[in-house]
DSSP file (Angstrom, degrees, kcal/mol; ACC not computed):
  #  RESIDUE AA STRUCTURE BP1 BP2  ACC     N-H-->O    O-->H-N    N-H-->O    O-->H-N    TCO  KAPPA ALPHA  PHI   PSI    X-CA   Y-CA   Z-CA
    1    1 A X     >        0   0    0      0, 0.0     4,-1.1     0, 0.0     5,-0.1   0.000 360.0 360.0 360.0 -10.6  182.2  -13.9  144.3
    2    2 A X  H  >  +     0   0    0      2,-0.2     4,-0.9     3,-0.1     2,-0.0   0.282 360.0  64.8-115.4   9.4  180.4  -12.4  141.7
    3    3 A X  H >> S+     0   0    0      2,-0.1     4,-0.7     3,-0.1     3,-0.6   0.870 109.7  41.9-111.7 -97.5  183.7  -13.2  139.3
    4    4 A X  H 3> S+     0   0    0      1,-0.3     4,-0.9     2,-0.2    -2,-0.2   0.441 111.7  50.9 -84.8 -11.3  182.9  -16.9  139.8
    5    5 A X  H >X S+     0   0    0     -4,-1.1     3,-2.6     2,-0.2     4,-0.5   0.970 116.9  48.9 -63.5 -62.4  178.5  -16.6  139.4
    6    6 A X  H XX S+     0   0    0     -4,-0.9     4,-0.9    -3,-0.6     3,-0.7   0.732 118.8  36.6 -63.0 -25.0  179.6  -14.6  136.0
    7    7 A X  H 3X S+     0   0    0     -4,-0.7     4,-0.7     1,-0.2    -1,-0.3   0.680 113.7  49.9-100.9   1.3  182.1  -17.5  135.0
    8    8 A X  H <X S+     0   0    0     -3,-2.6     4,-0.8    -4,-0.9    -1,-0.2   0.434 112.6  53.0 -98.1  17.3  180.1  -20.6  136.1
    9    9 A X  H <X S+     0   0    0     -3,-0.7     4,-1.3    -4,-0.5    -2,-0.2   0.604 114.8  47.6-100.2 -17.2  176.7  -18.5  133.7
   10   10 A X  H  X S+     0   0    0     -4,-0.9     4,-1.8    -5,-0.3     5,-0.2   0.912 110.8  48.2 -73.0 -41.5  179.5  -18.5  130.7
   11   11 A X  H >X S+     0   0    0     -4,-0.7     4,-1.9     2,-0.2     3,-1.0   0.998 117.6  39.5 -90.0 -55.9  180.5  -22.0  131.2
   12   12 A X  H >X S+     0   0    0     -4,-0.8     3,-2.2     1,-0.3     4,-1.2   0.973 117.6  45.1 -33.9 -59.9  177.0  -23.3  131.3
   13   13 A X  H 3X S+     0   0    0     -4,-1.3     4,-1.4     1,-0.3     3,-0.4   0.804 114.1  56.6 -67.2 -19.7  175.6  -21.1  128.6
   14   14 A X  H <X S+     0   0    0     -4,-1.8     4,-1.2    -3,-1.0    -1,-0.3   0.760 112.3  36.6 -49.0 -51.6  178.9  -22.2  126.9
   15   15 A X  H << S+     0   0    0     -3,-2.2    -2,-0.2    -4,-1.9    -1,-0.2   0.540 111.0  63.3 -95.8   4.7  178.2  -26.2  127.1
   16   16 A X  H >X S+     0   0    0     -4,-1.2     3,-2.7    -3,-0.4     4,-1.2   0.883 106.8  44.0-112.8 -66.9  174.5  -25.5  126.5
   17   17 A X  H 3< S+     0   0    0     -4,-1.4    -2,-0.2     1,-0.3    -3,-0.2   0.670 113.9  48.7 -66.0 -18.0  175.5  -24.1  122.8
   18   18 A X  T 3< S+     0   0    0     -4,-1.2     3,-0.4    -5,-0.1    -1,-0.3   0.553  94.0  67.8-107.2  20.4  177.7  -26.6  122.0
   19   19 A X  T <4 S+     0   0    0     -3,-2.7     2,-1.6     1,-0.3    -2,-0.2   0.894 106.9  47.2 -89.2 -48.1  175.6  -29.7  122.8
   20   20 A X  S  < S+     0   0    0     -4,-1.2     2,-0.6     1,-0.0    -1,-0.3  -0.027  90.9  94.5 -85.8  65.9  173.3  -28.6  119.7
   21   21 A X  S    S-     0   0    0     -2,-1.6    -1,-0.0    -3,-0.4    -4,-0.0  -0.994  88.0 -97.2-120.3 131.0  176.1  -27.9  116.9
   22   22 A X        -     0   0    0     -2,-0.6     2,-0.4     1,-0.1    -1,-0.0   0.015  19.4-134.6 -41.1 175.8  176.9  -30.7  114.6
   23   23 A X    >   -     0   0    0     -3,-0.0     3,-0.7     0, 0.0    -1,-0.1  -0.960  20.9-171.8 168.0  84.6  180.0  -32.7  115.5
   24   24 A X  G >  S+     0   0    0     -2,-0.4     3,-2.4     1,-0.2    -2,-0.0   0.658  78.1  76.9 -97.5 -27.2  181.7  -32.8  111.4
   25   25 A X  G 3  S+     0   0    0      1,-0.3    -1,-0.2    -3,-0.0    -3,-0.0   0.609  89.9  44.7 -70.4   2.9  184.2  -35.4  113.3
   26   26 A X  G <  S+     0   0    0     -3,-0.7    -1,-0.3     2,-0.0     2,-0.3   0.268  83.0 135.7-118.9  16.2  182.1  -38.2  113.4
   27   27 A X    <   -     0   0    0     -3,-2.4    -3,-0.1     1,-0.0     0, 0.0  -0.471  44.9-142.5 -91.6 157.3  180.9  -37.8  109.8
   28   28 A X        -     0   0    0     -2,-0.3     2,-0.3     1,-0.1    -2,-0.0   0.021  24.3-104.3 -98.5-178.0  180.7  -41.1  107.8
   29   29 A X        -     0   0    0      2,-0.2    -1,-0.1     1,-0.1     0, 0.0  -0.753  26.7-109.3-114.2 176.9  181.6  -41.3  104.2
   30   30 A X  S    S+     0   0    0     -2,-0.3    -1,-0.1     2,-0.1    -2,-0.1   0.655  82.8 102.2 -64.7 -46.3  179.1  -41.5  101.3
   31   31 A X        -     0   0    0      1,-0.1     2,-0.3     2,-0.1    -2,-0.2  -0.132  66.3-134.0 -58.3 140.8  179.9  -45.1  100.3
   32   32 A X        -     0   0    0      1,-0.1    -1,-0.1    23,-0.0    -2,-0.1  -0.742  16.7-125.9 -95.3 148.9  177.8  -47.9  101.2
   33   33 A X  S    S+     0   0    0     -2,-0.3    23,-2.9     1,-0.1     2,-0.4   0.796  93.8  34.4 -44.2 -44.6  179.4  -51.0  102.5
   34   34 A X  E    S-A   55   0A   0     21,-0.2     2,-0.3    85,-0.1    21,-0.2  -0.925  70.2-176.2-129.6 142.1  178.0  -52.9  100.3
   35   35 A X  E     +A   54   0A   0     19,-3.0    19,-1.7    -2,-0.4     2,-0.3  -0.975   8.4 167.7-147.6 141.3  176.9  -52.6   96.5
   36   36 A X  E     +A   53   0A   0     -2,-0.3     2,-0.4    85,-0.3    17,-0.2  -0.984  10.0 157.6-144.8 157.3  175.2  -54.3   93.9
   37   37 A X  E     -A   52   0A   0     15,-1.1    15,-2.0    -2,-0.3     2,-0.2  -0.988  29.2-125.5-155.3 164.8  173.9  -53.3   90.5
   38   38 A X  E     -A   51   0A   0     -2,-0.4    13,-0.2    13,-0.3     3,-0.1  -0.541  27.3-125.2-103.7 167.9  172.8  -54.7   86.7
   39   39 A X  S    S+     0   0    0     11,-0.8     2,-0.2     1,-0.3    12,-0.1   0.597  95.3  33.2-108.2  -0.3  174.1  -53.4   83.6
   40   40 A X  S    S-     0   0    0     10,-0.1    -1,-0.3     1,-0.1    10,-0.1  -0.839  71.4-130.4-154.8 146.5  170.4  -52.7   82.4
   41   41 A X  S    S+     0   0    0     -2,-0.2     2,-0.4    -3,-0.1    84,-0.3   0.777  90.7  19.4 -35.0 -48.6  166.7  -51.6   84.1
   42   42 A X        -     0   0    0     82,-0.1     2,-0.2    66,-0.0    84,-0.2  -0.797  65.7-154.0-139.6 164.5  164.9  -54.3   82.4
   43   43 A X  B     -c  126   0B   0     82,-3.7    84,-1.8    -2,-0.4     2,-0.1  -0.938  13.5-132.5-140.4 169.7  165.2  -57.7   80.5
   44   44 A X        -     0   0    0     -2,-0.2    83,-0.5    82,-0.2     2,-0.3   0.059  55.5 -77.4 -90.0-162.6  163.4  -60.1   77.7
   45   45 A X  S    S+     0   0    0     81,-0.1    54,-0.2     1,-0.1    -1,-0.2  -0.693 122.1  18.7 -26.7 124.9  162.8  -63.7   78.4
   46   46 A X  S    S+     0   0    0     52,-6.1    53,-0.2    -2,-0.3    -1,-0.1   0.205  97.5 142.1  82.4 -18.8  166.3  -65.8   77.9
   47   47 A X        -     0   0    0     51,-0.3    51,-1.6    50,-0.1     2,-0.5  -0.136  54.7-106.8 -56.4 154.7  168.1  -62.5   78.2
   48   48 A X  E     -G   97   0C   0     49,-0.2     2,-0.7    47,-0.0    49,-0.2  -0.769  28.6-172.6-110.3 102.5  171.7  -61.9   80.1
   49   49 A X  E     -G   96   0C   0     47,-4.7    47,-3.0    -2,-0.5     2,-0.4  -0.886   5.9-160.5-103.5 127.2  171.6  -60.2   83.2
   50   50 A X        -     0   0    0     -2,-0.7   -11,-0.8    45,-0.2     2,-0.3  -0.903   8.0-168.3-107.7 138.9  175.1  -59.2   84.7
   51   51 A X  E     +A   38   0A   0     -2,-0.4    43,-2.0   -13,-0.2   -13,-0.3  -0.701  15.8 161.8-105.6 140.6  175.1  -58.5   88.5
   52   52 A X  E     +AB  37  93A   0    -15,-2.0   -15,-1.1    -2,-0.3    41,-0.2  -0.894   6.1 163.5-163.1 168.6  178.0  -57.0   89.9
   53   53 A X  E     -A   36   0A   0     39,-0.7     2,-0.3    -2,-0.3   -17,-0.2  -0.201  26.3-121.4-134.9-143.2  178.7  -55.2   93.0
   54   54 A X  E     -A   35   0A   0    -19,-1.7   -19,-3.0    37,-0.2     2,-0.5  -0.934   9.9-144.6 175.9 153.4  181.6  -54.0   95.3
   55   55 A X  E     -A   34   0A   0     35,-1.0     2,-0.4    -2,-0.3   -21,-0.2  -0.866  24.2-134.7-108.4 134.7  182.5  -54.6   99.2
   56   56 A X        -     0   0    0    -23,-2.9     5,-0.1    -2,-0.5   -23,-0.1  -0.945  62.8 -51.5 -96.6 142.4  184.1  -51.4  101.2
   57   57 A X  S    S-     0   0    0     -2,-0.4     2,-0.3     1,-0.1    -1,-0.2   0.405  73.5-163.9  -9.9 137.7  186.8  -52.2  103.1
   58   58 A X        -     0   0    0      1,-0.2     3,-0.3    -3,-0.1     4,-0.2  -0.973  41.7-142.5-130.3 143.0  185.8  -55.5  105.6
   59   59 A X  S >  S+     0   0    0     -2,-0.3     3,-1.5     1,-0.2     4,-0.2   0.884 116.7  59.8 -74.2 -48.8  187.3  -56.7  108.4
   60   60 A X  G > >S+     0   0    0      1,-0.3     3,-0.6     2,-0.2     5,-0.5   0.695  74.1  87.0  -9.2 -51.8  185.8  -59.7  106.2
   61   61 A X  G 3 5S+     0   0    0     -3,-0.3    -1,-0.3     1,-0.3    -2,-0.1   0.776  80.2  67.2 -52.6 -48.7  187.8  -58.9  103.3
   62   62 A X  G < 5S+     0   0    0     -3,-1.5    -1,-0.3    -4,-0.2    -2,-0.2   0.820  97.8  65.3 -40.9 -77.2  190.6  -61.2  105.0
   63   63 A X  T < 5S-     0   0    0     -3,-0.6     2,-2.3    -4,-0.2     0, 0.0   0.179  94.7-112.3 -69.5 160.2  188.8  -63.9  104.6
   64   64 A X  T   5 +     0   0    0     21,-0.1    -1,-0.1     2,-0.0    -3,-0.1  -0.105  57.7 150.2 -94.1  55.2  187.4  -66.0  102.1
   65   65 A X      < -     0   0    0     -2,-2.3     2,-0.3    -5,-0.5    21,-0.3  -0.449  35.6-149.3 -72.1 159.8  183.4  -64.9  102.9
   66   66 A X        -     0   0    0     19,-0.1    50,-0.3     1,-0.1    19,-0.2  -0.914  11.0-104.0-111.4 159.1  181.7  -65.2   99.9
   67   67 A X  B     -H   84   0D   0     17,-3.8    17,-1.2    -2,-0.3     2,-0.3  -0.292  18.8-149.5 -49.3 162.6  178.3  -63.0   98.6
   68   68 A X        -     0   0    0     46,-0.4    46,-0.7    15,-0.2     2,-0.4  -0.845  15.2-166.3-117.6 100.8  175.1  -64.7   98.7
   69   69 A X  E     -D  113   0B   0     -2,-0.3    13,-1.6    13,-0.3     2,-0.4  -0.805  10.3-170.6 -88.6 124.7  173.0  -62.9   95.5
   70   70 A X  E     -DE 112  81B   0     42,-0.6    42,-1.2    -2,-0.4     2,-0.3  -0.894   6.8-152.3-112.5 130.8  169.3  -63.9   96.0
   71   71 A X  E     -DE 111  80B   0      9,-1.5     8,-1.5    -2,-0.4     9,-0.8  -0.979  11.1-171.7-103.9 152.4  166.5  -63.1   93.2
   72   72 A X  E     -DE 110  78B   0     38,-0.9    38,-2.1    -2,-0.3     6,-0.3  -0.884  12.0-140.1-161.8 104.6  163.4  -62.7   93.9
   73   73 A X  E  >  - E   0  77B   0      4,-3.2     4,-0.8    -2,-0.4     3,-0.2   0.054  41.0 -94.8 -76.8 163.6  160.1  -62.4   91.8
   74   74 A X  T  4 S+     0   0    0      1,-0.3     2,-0.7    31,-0.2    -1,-0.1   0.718 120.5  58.6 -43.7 -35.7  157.2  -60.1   92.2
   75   75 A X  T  4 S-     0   0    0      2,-0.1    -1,-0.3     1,-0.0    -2,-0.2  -0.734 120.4-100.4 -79.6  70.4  155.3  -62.8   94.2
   76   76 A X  T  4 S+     0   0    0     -2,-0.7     2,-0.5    -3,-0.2    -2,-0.1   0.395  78.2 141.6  82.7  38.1  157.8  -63.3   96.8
   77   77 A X  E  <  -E   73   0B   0     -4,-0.8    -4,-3.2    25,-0.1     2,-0.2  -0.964  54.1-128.9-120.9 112.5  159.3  -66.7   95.0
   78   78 A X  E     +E   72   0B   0     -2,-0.5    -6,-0.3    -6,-0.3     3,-0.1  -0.527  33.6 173.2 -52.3 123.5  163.2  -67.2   95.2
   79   79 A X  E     +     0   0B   0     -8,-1.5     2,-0.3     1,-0.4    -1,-0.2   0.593  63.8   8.5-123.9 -41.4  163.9  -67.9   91.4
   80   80 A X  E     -E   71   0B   0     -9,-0.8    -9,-1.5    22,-0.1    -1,-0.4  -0.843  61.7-174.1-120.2 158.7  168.1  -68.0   91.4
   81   81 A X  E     -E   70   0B   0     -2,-0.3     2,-0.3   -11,-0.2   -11,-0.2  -0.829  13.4-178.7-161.8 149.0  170.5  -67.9   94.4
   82   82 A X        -     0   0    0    -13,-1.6     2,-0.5    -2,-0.3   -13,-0.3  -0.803  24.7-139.3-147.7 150.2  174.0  -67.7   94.0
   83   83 A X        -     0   0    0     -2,-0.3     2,-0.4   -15,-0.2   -15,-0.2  -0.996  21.3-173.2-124.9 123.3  177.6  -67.6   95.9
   84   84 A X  B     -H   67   0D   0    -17,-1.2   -17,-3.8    -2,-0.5     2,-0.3  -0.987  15.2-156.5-127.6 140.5  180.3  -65.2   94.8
   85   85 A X        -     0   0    0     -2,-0.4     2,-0.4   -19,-0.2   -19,-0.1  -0.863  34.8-120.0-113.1 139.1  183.9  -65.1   96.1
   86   86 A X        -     0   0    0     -2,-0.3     6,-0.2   -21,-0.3   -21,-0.0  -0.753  17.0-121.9 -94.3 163.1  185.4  -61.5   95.4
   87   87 A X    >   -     0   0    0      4,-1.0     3,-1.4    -2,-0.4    -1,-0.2   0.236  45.6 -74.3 -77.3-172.6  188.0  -60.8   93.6
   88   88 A X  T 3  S+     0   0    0      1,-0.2    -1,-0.1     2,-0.1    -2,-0.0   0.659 126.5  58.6 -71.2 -20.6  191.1  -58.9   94.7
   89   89 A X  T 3  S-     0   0    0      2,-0.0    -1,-0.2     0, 0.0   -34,-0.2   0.538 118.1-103.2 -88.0  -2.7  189.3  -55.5   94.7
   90   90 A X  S <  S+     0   0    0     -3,-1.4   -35,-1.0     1,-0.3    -2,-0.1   0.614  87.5 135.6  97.9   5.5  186.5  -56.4   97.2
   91   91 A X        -     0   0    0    -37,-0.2    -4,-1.0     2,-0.0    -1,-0.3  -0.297  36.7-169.1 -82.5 173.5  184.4  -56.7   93.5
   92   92 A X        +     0   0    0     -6,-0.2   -39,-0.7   -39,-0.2     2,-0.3  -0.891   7.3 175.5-132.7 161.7  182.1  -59.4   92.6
   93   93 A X  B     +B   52   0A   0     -2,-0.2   -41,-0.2   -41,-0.2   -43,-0.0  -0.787   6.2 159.9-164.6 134.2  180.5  -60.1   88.9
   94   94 A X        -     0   0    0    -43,-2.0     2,-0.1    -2,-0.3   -44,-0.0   0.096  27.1-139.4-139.2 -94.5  178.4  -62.7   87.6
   95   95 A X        -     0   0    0    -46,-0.1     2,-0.4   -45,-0.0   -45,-0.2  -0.021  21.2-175.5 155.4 110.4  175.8  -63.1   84.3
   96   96 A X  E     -G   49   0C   0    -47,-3.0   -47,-4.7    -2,-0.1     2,-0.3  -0.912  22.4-131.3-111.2 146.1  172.5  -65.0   84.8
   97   97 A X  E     -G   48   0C   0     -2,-0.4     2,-0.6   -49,-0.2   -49,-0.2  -0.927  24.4-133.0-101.5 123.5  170.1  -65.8   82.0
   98   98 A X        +     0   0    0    -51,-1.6   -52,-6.1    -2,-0.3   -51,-0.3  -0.719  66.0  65.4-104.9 116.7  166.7  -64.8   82.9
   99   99 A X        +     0   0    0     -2,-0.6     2,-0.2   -54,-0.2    34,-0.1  -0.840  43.5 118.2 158.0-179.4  164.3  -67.3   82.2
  100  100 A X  S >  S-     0   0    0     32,-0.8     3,-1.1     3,-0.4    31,-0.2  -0.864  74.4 -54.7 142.0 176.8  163.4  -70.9   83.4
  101  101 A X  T 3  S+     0   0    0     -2,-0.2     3,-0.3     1,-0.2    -1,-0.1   0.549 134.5  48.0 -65.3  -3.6  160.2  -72.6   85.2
  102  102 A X  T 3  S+     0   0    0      1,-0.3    -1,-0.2     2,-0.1     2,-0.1   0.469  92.6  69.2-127.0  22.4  160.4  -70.4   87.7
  103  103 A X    <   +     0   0    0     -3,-1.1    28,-0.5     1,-0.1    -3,-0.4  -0.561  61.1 123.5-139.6  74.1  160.6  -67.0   86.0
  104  104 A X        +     0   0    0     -3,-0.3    25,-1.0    26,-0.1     2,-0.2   0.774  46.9  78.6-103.6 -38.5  157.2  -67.3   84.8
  105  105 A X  S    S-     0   0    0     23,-0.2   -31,-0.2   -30,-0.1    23,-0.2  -0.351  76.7-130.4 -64.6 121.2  155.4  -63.7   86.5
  106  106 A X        +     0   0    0     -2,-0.2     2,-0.2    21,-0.1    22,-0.2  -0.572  62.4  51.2 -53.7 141.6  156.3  -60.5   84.5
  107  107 A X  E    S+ F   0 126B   0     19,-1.4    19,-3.2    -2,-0.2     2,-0.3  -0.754  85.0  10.9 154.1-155.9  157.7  -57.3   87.0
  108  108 A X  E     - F   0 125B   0     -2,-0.2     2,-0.3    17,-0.2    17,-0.2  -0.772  46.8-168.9 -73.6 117.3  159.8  -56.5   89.2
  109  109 A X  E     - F   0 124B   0     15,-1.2    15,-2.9    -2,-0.3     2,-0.5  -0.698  10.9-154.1-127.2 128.1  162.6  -58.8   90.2
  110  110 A X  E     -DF  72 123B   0    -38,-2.1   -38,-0.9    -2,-0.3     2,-0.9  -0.818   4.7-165.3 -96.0 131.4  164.7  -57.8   93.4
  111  111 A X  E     -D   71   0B   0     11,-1.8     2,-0.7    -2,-0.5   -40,-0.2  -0.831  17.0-171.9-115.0 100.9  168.3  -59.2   93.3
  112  112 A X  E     -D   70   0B   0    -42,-1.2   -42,-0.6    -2,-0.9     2,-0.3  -0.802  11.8-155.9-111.7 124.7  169.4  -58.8   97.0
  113  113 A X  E     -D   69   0B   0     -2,-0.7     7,-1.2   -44,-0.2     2,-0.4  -0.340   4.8-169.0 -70.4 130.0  173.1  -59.5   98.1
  114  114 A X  E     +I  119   0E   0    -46,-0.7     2,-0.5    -2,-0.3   -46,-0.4  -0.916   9.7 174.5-142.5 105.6  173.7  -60.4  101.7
  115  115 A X  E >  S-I  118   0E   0      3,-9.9     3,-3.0    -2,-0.4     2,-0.7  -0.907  70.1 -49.8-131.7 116.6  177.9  -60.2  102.7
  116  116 A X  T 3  S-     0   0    0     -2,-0.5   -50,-0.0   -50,-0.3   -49,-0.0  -0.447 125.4 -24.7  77.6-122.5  178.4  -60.8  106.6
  117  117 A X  T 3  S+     0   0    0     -2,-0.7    -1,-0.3    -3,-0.1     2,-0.2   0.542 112.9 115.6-108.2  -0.7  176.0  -58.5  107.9
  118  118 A X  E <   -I  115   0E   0     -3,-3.0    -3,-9.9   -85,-0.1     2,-0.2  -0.730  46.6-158.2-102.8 125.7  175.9  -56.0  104.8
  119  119 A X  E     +I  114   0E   0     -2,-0.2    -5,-0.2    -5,-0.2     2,-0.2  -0.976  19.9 161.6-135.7 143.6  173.1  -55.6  103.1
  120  120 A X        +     0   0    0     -7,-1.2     2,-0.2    -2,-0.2   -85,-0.1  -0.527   7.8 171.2-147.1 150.9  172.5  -54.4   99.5
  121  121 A X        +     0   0    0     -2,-0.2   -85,-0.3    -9,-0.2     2,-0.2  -0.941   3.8 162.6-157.1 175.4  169.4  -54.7   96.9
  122  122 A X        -     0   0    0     -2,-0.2   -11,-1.8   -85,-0.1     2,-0.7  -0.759  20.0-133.4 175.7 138.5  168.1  -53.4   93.5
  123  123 A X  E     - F   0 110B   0     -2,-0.2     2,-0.5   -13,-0.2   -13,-0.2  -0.837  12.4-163.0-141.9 166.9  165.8  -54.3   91.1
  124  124 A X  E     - F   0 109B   0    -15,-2.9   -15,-1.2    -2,-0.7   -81,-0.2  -0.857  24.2-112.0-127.3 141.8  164.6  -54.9   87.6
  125  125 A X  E     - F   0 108B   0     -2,-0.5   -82,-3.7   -84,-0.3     2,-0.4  -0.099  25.2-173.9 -58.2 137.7  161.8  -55.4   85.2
  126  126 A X  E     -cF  43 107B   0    -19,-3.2   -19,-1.4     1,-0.2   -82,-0.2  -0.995  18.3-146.5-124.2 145.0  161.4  -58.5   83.7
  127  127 A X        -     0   0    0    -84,-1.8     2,-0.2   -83,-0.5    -1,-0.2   0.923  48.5 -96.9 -77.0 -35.7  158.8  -58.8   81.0
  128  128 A X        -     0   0    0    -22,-0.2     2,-0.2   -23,-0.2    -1,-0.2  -0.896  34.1-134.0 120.2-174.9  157.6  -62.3   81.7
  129  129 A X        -     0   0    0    -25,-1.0   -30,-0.1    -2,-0.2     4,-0.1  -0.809  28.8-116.2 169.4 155.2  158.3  -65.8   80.3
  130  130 A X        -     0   0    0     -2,-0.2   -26,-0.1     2,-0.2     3,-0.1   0.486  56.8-121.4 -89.7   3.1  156.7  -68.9   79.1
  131  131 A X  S    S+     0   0    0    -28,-0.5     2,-0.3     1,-0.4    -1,-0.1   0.660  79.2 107.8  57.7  21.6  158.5  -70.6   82.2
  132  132 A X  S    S-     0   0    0    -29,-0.1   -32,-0.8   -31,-0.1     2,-0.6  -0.811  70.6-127.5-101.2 161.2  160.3  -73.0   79.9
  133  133 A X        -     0   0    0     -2,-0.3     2,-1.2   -34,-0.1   -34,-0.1  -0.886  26.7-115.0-104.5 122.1  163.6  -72.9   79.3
  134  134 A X        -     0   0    0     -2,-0.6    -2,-0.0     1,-0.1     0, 0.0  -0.422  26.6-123.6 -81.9 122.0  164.7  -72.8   75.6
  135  135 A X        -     0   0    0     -2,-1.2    -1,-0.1     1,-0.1     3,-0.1  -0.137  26.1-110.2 -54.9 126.1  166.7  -75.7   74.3
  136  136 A X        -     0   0    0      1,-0.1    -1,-0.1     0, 0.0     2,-0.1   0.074  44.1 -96.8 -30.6 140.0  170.2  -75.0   72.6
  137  137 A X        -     0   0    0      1,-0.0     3,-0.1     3,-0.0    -1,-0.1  -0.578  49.3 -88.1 -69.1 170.2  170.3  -75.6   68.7
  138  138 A X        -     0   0    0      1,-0.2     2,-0.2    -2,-0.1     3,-0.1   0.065  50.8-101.9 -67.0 169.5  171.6  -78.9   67.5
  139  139 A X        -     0   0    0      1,-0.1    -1,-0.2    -3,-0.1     2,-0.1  -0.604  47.9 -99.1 -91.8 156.6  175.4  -78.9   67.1
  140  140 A X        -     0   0    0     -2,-0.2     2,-0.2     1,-0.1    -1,-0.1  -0.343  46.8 -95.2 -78.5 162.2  176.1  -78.5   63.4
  141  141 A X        -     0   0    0     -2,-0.1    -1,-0.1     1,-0.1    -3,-0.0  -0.560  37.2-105.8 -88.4 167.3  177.0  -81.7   61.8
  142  142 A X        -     0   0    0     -2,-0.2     2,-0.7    -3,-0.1    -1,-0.1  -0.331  32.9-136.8 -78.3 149.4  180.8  -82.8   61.4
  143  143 A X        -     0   0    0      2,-0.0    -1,-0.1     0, 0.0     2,-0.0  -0.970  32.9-108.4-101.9 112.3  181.8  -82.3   57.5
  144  144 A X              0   0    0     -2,-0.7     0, 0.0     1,-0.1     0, 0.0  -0.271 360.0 360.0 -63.7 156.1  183.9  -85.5   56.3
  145  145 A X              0   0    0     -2,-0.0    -1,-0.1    -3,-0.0    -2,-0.0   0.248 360.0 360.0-118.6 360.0  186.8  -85.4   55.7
């Protein structure tokens, strides 16, 4: 009898030390589902911002979901929103020109990315802007011939 007290105080004290030690089979990897990023911290008025991101593997992927990239100025005012289909690597890219009525407030401008249920943000300084948009120059004139 005293064989089966000592092996049912092992087997406890046994299952008691291995409920707290980490568990390395369930650990996830590093990559975020979802990613989005600019190619620089901050921009002028009229300046070219390019967005571009990356998907991780989706059950999505099959299908033709597209991104929805949102910006969004320091006073909580939607200034672009955007649809992007990715490309054969689960990438996205696109190039917005920052400026417009509606990109009048100087900061920080959050560009958040919404695919399925993955969700991604990041943001960047914008200096300000007269909230016009500046008109192309004239086309040159044709030279006769």
């Amino acid at each position: 009898m005293k064989i089966v007290g000592y092996g049912a105080v092992l087997l406890l004290m046994f299952s008691i030390i291995s409920f707290g030690m980490p568990t390395f089979a369930t650990a996830q990897s590093s990559e975020a589902p979802l990613s989005v990023s600019t190619d620089y911290p901050g921009y002028a008025e009229n300046g070219e911002i390019t967005i571009s991101g990356k998907v991780k593997e989706s059950s999505l992927s099959a299908y033709s979901t597209p991104i929805t990239l949102m910006i969004v100025s320091p006073d909580d005012n939607i200034v672009t929103i955007k649809q992007l289909n990715l490309d054969s690597n689960n990438e996205f890219s696109t190039t917005i020109v920052a400026g417009g009525p509606l990109w009048k407030a100087g900061g920080d401008y959050t560009v958040k990315a919404n695919y399925g249920a993955q969700k991604a943000e990041i943001t960047f300084n914008y200096a300000g802007g007269s909230g016009s948009i500046s008109a192309p120059p004239p086309p040159p004139e044709p030279t006769p011939i």
